[in-house]
RODOZA-281538 format. One record per residue (C-alpha): residue in one letter; y, x, z; residue number from 1. Coordinates in steps of 0.2 Angstrom, whole numbers. Each point is the difference from the previous one (the first is absolute). Layout:
REM residues N
(A (Y X Z) NUM),
...
//
This chain:
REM residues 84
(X (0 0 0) 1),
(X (18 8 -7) 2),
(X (14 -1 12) 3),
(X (11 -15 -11) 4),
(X (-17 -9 5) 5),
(X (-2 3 16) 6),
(X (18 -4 3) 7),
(X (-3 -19 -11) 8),
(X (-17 -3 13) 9),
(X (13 3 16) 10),
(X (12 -9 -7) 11),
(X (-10 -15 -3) 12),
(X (-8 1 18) 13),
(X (16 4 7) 14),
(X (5 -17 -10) 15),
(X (-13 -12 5) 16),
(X (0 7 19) 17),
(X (19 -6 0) 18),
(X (-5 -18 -9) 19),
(X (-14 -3 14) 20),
(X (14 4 12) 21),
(X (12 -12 -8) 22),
(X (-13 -13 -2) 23),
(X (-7 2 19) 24),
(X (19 -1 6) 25),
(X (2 -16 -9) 26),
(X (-18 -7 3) 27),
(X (4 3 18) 28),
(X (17 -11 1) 29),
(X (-10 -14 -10) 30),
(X (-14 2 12) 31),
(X (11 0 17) 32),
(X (17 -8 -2) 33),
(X (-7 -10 -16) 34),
(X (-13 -8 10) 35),
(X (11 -2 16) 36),
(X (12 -10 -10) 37),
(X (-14 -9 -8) 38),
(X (-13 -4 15) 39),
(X (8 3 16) 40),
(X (-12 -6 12) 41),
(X (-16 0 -10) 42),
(X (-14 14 8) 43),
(X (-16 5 1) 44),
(X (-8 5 18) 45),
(X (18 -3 8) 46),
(X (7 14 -13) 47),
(X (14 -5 -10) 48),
(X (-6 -1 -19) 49),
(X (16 11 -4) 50),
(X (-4 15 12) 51),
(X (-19 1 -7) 52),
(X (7 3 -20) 53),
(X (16 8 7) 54),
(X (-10 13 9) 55),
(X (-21 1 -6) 56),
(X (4 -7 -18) 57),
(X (12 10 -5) 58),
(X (-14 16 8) 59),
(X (-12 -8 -9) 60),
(X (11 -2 -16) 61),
(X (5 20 1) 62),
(X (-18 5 0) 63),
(X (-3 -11 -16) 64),
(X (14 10 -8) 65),
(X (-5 16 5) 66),
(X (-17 -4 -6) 67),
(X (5 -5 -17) 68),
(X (13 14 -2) 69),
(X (-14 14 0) 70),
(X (-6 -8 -15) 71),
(X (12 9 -6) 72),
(X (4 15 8) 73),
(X (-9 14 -7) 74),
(X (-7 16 11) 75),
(X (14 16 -4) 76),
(X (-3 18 1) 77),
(X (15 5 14) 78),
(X (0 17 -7) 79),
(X (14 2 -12) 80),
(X (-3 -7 -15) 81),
(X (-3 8 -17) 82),
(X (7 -2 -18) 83),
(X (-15 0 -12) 84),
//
């Protein structure tokens, strides 16, 4: 792998790292304020429904997206890399 290629792979994965953060961000405002607003008292085993996708849906939703970013993260040399 040439350097302007290995630059391309860490730009993409620095890319889609930086989209799963913007999605998790916004999945977590939907998840916790959205459902607040929505479903105020509603719970399951006395915990609000809000606190359980506020806080283990949106865990659950970041190792989904970290699972499917290594689909297409690719395994790199760390030396420096060559021109061929």
């Amino acid at each position: 792998m040439n350097t302007f290629e290995t630059y391309r792979q860490v730009r993409r994965e620095a890319g889609g790292t930086a989209l799963l953060l913007v999605l998790l961000i916004v999945f977590w405002l939907l998840a916790g304020f959205g459902l607040y607003a929505l479903f105020p008292k509603v719970a399951l085993c006395h915990i609000p429904l809000w606190a359980i996708f506020g806080s283990l849906g949106v865990w659950l939703f970041a190792v989904l997206g970290v699972r499917v970013l290594l689909c297409g993260f690719k395994d790199m040399e760390l030396k420096e890399a060559r021109d061929d």
